[in-house]
NUROMI-560431 format. One record per residue: residue in three letters; z, x, y of N, C-alpha, C in turn. Coordinates in Angstrom, 1 decimal. Example, Ala and Ser with C-alpha at 12.3 -4.5 7.8 and 13.67 -1.06 7.14 Angstrom:
 rest     nZ     nX     nY    caZ    caX    caY     cZ     cX     cY
  ALA    7.8   13.2   -5.7    7.8   12.3   -4.5    7.8   13.2   -3.3
  SER    7.1   12.8   -2.2    7.1   13.7   -1.1    7.9   12.9    0.0
END
This chain:
 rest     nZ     nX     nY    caZ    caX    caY     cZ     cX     cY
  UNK   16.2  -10.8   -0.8   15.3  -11.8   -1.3   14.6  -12.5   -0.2
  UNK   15.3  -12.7    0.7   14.8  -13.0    1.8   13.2  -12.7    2.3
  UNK   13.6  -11.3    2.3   12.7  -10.3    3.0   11.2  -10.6    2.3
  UNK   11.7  -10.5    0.9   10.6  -10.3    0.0    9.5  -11.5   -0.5
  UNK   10.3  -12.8    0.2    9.9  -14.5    0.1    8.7  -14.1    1.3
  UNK    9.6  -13.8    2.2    8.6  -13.7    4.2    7.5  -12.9    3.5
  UNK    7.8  -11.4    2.9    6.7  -10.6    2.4    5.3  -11.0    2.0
  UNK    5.4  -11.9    0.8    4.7  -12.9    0.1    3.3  -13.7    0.9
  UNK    4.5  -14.6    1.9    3.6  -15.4    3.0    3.0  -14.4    4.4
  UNK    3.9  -13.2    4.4    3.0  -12.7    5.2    1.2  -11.9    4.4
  UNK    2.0  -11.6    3.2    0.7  -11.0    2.6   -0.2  -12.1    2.6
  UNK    0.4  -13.3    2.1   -0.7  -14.4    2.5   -1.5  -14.8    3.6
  UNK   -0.9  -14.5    4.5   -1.1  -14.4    5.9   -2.6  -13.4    6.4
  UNK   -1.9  -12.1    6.4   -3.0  -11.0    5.9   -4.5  -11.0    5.5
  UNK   -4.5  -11.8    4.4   -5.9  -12.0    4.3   -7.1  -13.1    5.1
  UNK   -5.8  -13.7    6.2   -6.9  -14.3    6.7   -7.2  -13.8    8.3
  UNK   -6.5  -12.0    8.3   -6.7  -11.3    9.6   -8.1  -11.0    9.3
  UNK   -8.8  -11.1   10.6  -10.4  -10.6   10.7  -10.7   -9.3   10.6
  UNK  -10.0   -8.3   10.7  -10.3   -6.9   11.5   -9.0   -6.0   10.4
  UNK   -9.7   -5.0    9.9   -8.5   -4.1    9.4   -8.1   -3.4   10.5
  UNK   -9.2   -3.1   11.9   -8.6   -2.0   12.9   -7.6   -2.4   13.7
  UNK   -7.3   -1.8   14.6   -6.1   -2.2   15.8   -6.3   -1.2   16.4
  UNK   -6.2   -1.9   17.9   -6.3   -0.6   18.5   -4.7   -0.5   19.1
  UNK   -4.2    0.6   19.1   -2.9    0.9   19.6   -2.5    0.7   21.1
  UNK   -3.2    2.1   21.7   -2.4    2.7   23.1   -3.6    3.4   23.3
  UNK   -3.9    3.6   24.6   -4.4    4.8   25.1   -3.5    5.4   26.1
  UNK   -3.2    6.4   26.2   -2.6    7.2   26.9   -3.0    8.6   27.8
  UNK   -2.8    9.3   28.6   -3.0   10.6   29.0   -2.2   11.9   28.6
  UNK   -3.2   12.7   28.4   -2.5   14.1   27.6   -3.1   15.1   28.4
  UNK   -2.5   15.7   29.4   -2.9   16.9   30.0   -3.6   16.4   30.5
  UNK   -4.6   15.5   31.7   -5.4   15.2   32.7   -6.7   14.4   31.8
  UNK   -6.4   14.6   30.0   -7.6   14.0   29.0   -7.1   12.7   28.5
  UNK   -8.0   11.8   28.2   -7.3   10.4   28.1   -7.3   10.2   26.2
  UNK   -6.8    9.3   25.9   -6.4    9.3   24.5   -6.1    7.8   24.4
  UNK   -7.6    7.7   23.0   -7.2    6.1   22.4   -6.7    6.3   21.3
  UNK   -5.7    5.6   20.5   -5.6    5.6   18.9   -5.5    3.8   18.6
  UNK   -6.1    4.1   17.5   -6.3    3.0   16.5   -6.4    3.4   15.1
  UNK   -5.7    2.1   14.4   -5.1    2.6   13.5   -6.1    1.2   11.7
  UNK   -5.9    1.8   10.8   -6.8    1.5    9.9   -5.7    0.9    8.8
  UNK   -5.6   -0.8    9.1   -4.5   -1.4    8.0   -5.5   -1.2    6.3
  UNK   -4.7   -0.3    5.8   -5.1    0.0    4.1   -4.6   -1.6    3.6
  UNK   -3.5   -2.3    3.8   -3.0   -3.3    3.1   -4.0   -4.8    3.4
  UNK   -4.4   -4.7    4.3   -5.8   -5.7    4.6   -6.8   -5.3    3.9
  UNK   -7.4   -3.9    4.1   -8.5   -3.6    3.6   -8.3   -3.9    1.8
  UNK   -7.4   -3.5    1.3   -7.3   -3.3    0.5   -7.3   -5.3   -0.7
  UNK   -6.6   -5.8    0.5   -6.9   -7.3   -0.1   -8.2   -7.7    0.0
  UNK   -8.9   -7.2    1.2   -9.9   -7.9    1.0  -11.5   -7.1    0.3
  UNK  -11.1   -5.9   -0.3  -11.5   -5.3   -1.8  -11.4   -5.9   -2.8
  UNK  -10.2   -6.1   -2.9   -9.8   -6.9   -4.0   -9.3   -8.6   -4.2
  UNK   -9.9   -9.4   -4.0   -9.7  -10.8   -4.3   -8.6  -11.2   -4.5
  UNK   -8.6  -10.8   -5.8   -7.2  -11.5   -7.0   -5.8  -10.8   -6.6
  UNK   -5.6   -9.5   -5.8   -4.5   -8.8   -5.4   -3.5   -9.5   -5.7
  UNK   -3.5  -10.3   -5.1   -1.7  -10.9   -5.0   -1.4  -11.5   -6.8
  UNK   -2.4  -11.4   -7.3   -2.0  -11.8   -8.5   -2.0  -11.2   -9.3
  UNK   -2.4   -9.5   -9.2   -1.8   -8.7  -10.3   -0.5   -8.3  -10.2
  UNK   -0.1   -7.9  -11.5    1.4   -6.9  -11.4    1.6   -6.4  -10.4
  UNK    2.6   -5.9  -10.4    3.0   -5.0   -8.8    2.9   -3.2   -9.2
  UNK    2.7   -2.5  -10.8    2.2   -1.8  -10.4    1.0   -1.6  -10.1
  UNK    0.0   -2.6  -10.8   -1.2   -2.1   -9.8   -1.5   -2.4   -8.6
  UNK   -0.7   -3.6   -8.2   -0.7   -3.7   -6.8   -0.5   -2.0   -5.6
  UNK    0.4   -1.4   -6.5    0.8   -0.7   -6.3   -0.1    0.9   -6.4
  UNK   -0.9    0.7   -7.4   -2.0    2.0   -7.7   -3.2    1.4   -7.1
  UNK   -3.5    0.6   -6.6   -4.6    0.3   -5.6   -4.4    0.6   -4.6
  UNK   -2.9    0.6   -3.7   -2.7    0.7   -2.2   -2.8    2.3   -2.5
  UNK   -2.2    3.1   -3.4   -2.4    4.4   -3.1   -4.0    4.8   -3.4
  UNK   -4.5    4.4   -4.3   -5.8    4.9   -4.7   -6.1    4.8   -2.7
  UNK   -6.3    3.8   -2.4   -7.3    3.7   -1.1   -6.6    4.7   -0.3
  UNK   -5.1    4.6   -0.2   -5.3    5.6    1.2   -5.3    6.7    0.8
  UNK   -5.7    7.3   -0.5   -6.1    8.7   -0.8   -7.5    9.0   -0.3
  UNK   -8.0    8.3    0.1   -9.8    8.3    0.0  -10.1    7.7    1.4
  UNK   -9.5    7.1    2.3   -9.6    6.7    3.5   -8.7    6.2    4.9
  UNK  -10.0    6.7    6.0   -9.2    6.9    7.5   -7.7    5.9    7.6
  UNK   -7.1    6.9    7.9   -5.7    5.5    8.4   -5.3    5.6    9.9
  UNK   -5.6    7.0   10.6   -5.3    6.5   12.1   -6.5    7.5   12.6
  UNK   -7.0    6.6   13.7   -7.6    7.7   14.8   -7.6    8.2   16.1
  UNK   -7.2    8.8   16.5   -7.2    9.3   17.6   -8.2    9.8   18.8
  UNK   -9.0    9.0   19.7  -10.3    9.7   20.6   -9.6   10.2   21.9
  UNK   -9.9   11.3   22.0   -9.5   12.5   23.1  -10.8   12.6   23.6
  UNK  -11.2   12.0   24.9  -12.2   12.4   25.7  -11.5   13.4   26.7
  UNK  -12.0   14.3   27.5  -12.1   15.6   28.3  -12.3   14.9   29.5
  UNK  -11.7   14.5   30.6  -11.9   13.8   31.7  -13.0   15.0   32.8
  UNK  -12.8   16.0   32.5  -13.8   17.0   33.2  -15.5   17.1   32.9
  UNK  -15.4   17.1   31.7  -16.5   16.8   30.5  -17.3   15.8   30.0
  UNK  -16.3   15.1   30.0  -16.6   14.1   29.4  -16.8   13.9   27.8
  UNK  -16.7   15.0   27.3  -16.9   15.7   25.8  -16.0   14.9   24.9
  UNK  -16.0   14.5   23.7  -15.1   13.4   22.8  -14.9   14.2   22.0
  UNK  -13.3   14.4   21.8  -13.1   14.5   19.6  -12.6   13.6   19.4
  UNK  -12.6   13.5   18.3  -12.0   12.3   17.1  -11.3   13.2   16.8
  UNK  -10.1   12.9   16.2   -8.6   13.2   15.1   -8.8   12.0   14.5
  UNK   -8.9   12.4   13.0   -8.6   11.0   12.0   -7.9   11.8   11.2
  UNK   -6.6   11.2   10.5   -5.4   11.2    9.7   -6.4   10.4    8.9
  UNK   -6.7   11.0    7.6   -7.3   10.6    6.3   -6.8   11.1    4.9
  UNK   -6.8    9.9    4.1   -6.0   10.7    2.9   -6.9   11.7    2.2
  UNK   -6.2   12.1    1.5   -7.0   13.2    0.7   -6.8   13.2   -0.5
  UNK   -7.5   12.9   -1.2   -7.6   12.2   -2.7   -7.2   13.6   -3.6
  UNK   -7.4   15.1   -3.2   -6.9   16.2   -3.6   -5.2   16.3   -4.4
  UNK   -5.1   15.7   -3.3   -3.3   15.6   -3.3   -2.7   14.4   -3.7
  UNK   -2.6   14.7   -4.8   -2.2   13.5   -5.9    0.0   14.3   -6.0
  UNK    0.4   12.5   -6.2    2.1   12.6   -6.8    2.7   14.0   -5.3
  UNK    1.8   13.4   -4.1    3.3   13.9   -3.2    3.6   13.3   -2.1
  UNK    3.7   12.9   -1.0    4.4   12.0   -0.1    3.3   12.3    1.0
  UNK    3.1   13.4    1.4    2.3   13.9    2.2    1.0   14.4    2.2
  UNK   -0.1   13.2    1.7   -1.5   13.7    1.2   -2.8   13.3    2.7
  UNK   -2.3   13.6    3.7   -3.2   13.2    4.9   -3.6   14.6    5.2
  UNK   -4.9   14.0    5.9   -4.8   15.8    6.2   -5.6   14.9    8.0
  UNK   -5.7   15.7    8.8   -6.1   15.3   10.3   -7.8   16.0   10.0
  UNK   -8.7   15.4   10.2  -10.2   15.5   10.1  -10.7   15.9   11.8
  UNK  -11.0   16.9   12.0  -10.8   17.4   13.5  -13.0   16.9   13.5
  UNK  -13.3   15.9   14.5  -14.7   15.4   14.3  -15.3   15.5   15.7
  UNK  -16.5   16.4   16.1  -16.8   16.7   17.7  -18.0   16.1   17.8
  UNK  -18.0   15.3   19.5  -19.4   14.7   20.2  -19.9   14.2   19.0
  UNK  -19.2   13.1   18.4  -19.8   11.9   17.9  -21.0   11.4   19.2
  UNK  -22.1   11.0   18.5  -23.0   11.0   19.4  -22.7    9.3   19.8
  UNK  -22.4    8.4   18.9  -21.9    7.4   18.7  -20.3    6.3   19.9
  UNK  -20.7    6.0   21.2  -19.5    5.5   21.6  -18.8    4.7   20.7
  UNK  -18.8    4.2   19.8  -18.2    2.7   18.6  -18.1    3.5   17.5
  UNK  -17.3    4.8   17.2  -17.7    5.6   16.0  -16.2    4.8   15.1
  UNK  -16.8    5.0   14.0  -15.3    3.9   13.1  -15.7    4.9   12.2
  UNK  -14.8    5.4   11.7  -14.7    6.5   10.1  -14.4    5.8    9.1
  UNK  -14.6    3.7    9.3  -14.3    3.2    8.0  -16.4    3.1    7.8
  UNK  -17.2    3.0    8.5  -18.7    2.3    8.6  -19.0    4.0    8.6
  UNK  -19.1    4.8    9.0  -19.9    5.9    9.5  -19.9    7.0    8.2
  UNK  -20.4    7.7    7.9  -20.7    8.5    7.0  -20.7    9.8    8.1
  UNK  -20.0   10.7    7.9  -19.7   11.6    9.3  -19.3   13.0    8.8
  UNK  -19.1   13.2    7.4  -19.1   14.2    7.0  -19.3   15.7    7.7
  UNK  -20.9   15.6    8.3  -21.5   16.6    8.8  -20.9   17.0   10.0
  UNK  -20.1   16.1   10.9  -19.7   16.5   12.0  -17.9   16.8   11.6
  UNK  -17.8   17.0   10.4  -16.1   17.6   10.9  -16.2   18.8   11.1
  UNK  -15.8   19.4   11.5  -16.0   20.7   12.3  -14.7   21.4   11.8
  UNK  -13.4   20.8   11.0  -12.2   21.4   11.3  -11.6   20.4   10.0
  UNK  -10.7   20.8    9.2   -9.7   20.1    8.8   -8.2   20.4    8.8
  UNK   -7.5   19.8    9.5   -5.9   20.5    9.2   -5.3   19.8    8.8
  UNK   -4.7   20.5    8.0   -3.6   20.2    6.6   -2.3   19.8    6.9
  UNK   -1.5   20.2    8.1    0.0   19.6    8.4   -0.1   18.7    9.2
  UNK    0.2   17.7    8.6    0.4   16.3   10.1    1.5   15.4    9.4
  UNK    2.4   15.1    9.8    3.7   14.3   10.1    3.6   12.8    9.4
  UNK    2.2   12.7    8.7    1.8   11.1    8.0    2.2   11.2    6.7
  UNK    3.3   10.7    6.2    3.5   10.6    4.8    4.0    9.0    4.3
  UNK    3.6    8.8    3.0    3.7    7.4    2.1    2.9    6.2    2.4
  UNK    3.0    5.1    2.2    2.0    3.9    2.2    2.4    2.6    2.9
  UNK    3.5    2.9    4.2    3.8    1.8    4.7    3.8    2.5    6.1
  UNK    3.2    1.6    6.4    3.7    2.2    8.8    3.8    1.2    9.7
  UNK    4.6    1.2   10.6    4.8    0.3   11.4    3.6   -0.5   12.3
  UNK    2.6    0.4   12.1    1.1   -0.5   12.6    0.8   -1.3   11.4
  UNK    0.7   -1.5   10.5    0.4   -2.6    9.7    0.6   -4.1   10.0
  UNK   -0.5   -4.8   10.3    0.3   -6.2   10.3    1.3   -6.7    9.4
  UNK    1.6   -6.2    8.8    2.8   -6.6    7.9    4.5   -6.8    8.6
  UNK    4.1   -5.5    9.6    5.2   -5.6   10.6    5.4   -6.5   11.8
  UNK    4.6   -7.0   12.1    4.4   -7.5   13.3    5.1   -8.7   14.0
  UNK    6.2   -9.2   12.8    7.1   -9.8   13.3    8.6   -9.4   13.8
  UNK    9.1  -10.0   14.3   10.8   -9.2   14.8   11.9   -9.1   13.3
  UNK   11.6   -9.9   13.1   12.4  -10.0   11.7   12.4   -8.3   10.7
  UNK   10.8   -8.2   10.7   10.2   -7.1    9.7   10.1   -6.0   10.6
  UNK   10.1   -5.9   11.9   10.2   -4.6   12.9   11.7   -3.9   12.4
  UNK   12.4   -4.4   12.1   14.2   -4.2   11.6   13.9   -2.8   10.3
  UNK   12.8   -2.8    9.6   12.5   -2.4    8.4   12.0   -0.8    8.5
  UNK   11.3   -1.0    9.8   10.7    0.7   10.3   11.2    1.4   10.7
  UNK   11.3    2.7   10.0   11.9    4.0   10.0   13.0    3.5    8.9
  UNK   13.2    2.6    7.8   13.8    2.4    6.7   12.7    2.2    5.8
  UNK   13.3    2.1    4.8   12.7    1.3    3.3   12.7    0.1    2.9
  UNK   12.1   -0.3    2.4   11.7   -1.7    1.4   11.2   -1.4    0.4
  UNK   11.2   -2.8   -0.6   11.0   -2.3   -1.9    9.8   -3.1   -2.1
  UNK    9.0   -2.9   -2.5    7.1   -3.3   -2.4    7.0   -2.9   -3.3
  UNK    5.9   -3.8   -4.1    5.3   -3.7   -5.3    6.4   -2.9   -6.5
  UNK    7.0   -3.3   -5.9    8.3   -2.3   -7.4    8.4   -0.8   -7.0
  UNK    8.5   -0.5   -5.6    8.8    0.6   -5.6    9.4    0.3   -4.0
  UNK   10.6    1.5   -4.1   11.4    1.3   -2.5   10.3    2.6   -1.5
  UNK    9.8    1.8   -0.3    9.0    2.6    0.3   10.1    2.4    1.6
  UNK    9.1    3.7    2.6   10.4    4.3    3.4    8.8    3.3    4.7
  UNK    8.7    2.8    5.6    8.3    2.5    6.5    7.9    3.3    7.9
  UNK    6.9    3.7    8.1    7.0    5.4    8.8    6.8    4.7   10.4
  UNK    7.5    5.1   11.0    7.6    4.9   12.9    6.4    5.5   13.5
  UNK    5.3    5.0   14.3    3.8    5.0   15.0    4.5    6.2   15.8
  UNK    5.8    6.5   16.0    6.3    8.0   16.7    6.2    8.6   16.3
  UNK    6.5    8.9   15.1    6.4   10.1   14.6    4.9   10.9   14.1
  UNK    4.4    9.9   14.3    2.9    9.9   13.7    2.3   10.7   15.0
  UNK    2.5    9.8   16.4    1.7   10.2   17.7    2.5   11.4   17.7
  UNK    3.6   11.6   17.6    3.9   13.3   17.7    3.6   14.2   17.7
  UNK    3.3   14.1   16.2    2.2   15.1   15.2    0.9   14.8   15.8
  UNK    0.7   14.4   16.0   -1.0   14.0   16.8   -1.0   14.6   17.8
  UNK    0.1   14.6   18.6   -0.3   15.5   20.0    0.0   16.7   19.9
  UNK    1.0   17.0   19.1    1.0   18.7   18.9   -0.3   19.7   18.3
  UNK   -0.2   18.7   17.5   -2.0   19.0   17.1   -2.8   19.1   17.7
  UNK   -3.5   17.8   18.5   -4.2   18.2   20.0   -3.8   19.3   20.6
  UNK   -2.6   19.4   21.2   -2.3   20.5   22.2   -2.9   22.2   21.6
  UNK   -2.3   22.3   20.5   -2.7   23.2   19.2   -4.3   23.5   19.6
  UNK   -4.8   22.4   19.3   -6.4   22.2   19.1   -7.1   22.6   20.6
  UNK   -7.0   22.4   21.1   -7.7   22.0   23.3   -6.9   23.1   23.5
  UNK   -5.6   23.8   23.2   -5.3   24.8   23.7   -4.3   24.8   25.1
  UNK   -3.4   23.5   25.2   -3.2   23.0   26.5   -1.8   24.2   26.5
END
C-alpha cells in the first residue's frame, strides 16, 4: 500500500519533468565510444494524455502499451573512434507484436547526418539500414524511468509491482546494455 500511495505522488511528480530523454552512460566498446539514452514512455505518455491519472487503470494500462508498441525506448550512439562514422541502435517497439512480453526489435540506423538525432522528433525511416529482432527488452517498466529514481523504488528493479492492475516485472538497464553490446559486437564484427 505503501508503495502504491509514493506511486501516485510520484506519477504526480512526473508530469512536471521537462524532458522524456535521459541520457544514461557513455562508455567504450572495443576502442569505439558509446552513448545510451533512454526514452521515459511513462512521461511521454502523461503528457499525451492530460487526464491520465484519472482514467481506470486499464486504460491507463492500454495506453502505456499502445505507445511503447509504436515508439523508441532506448538508444544507443556507437561512434568509430578511427572514422569517426556513427550508428544509432534504437530498441523500438513494434506494434507487429501484439499479447507477448518481447515486442522490441533494435532499429540498426547509419551516418545520421544529424549530430542531435532523437528517433522521438526525426522521421528516419529511410536510414534504417537493418532491423534485428532478438534484443533482451521485454514489458513496460525499466529501471531508467523516473519512476525509479528514488532509493525506496530502486528496491523494485529486477522484481515486480503491480501498476495499473497488473503485476509488472521491472527490467534492470543490465540487462538491456547486455543485449546492446552483444549486438554491437555482432554488428561492427568486433
Amino acid at each position: 500500500m505503501r508503495f502504491f500511495i509514493s506511486l501516485l505522488l510520484t506519477l504526480s511528480i512526473v508530469t512536471n519533468v521537462q524532458s522524456q530523454t535521459r541520457k544514461l552512460e557513455s562508455f567504450k566498446l572495443n576502442n569505439d565510444s558509446v552513448s545510451a539514452w533512454f526514452y521515459d514512455p511513462l512521461v511521454s505518455v502523461i503528457k499525451l494524455t492530460p487526464d491520465f491519472m484519472t482514467r481506470p487503470d486499464k486504460e491507463k494500462s492500454d495506453l502505456l502499451d499502445k505507445y511503447l508498441h509504436s515508439n523508441p525506448l532506448y538508444l544507443f550512439k556507437l561512434t568509430n573512434n578511427s572514422t569517426h562514422k556513427i550508428t544509432y541502435y534504437c530498441i523500438h517497439g513494434d506494434p507487429e507484436k501484439q499479447k507477448t512480453k518481447y515486442f522490441y526489435n533494435v532499429q540498426v540506423i547509419k551516418d545520421s547526418s544529424t549530430t542531435d538525432f532523437d528517433p522521438v522528433k526525426n522521421n528516419y525511416a529511410e536510414k534504417v539500414i537493418k532491423t534485428i529482432d532478438q534484443v533482451n527488452c521485454g514489458g513496460t517498466l525499466f529501471e531508467s524511468m523516473y519512476l525509479f529514481d528514488d532509493e525506496e523504488k530502486k528496491k523494485a528493479i529486477g522484481n515486480g509491482i503491480l501498476l495499473f492492475g497488473s503485476f509488472r516485472r521491472v527490467q534492470p538497464y543490465s540487462e538491456i546494455k547486455e543485449s546492446i553490446v552483444s549486438i554491437i559486437k555482432q554488428d561492427q564484427g568486433y
